[in-house]
C-alpha atoms as one frame of an Amber mdcrd trajectory, in Angstrom:
protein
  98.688  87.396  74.704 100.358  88.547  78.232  97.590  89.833  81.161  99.140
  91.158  84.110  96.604  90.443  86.869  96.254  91.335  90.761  95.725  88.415
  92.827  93.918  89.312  96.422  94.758  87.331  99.235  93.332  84.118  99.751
  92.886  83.125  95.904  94.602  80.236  94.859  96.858  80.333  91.743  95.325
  77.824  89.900  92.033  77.843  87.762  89.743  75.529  89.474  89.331  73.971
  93.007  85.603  72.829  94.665  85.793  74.680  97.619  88.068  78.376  97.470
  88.341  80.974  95.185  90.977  81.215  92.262  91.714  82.785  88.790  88.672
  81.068  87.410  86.821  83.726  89.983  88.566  86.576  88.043  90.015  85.809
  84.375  87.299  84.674  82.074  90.100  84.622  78.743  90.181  80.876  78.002
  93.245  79.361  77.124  95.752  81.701  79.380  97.829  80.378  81.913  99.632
  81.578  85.046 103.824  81.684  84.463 104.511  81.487  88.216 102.724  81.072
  90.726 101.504  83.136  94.131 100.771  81.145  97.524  97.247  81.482  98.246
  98.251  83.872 101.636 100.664  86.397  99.094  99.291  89.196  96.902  99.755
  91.058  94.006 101.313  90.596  90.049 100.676  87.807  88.275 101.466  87.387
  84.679  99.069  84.796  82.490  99.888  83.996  78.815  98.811  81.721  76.252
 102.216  81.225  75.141 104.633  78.249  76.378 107.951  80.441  75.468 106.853
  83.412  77.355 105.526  81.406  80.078 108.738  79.607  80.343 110.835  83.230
  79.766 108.749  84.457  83.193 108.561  81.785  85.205 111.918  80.005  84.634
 114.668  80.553  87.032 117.482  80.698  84.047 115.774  83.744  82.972 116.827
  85.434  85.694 113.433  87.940  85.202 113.735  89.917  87.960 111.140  90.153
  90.734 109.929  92.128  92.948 108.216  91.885  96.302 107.362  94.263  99.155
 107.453  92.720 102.779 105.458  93.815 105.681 108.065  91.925 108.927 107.724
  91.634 111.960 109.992  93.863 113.516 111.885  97.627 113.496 115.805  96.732
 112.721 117.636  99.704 113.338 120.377 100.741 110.577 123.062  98.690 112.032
 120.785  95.828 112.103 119.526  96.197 108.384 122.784  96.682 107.402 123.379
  92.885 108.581 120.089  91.974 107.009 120.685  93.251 103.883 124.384  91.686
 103.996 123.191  88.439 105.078 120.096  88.297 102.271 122.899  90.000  99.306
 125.594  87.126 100.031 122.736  84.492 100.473 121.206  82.506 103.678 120.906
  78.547 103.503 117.758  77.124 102.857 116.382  73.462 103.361 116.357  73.077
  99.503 119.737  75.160  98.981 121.722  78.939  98.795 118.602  81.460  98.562
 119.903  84.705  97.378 118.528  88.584  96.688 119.745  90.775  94.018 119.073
  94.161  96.113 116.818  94.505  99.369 115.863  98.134 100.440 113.626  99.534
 103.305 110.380 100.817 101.924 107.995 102.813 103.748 104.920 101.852 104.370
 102.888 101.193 100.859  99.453 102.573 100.328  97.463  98.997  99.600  94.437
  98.060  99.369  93.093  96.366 103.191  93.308  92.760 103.205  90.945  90.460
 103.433  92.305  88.788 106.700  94.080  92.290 108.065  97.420  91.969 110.247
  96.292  92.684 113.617  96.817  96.348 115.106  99.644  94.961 118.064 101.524
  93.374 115.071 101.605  95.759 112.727 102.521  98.742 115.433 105.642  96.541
 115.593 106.334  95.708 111.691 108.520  97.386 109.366 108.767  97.167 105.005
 111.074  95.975 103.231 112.002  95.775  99.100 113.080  92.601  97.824 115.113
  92.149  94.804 115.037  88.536  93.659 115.840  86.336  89.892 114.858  83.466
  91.047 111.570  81.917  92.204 111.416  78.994  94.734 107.982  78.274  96.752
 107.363  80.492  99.540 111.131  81.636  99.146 110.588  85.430 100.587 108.972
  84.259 103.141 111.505  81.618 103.945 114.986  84.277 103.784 113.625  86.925
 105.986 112.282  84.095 108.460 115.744  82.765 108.107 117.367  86.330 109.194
 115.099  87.085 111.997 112.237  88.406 110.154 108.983  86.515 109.661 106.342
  87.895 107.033 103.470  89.062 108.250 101.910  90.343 104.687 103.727  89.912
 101.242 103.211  91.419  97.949 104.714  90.552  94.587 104.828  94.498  92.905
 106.982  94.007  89.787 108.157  90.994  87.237 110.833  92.300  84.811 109.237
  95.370  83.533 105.324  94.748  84.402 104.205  96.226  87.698 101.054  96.678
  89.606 100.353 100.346  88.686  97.333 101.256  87.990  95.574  97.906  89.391
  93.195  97.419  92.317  92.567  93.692  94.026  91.311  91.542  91.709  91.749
  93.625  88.725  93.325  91.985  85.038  94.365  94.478  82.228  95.784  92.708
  78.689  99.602  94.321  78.061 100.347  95.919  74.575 102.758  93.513  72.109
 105.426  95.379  73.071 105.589  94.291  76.662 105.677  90.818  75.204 108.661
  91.621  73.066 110.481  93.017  75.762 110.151  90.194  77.845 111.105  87.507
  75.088 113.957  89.533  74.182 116.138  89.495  77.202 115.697  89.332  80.922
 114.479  93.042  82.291 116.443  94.583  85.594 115.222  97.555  85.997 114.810
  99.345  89.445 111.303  99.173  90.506 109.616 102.435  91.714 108.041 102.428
  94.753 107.672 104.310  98.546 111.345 104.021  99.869 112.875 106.172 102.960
């Protein structure tokens, strides 16, 4: 069994905890469980499976199941300045726990999302700009962590695509079980296709 779910902001990616929400809140299937994970202040896809091999397929970085994530930063870089960006993220920026590189990074115009629960502020977001990342590889809070490390702190992230699952089609909070196929697909080699999406 595969579910492709959309996690709202401020749900932990976990099953249980005494005091904030988290999948428990929103997938009652028993015996599923998460392959990856979301930080409890990200949004969007998460795949949950009752299978160890596709969990490990998804979440394991030898996979090399692509992912993707749009990025709400602070900041407007003009073309000569995403240009560096883009370079910078491509050929891969040093991280405390080692090289941290994307597969592709694109400007993306502004996405039509759902509003979040805690909303960027009006001053911040006059200022922001979106961006497409491209990653195969999944470290904790590692989006967040490259763009800081080029200039460009997040101010709202969204995970829209793993290997050929996106969010179409979901609201916040919203679960849908994927046909066998999608399964298949996954288990049969790593998917890295180009996600569609809002782009300039």
């Amino acid at each position: 069994m595969l579910i492709r779910f959309y996690k709202p902001y401020g749900v932990l990616s976990q099953f249980r905890d005494p005091s904030r929400p988290t999948l428990g809140d929103y997938i009652k299937q028993p015996g599923v469980y998460p392959a990856g994970r979301l930080d409890m202040d990200s949004e969007g896809l998460m795949l949950l499976t009752d299978e160890g091999a596709l969990q490990a397929r998804i979440s394991q970085p030898q996979s090399k199941t692509l992912k993707v994530y749009w990025a709400q930063v602070e900041g407007q870089p003009d073309p000569a300045e995403f240009d560096s960006v883009r370079s910078a993220l491509l050929e891969g920026v040093e991280l405390k726990d080692g090289l941290a590189r994307a597969v592709d990074v694109r400007r993306l115009n502004p996405p039509d999302l759902a509003k979040r629960q805690l909303p960027v502020t009006p001053h911040r977001a006059a200022r922001s700009s979106w961006l497409e990342v491209h990653l195969v590889s999944g470290r904790n809070r590692q989006v967040r962590r490259m763009l800081a490390a080029v200039g460009l702190p997040v101010l709202r992230l969204l995970r829209y695509q793993i290997g050929p699952v996106s969010l179409d089609g979901l609201e916040p909070g919203e679960s849908e079980t994927l046909p066998p196929g999608v399964r298949d697909q996954i288990l049969s080699s790593p998917t890295r296709r180009r996600a569609r999406g809002p782009r300039r």
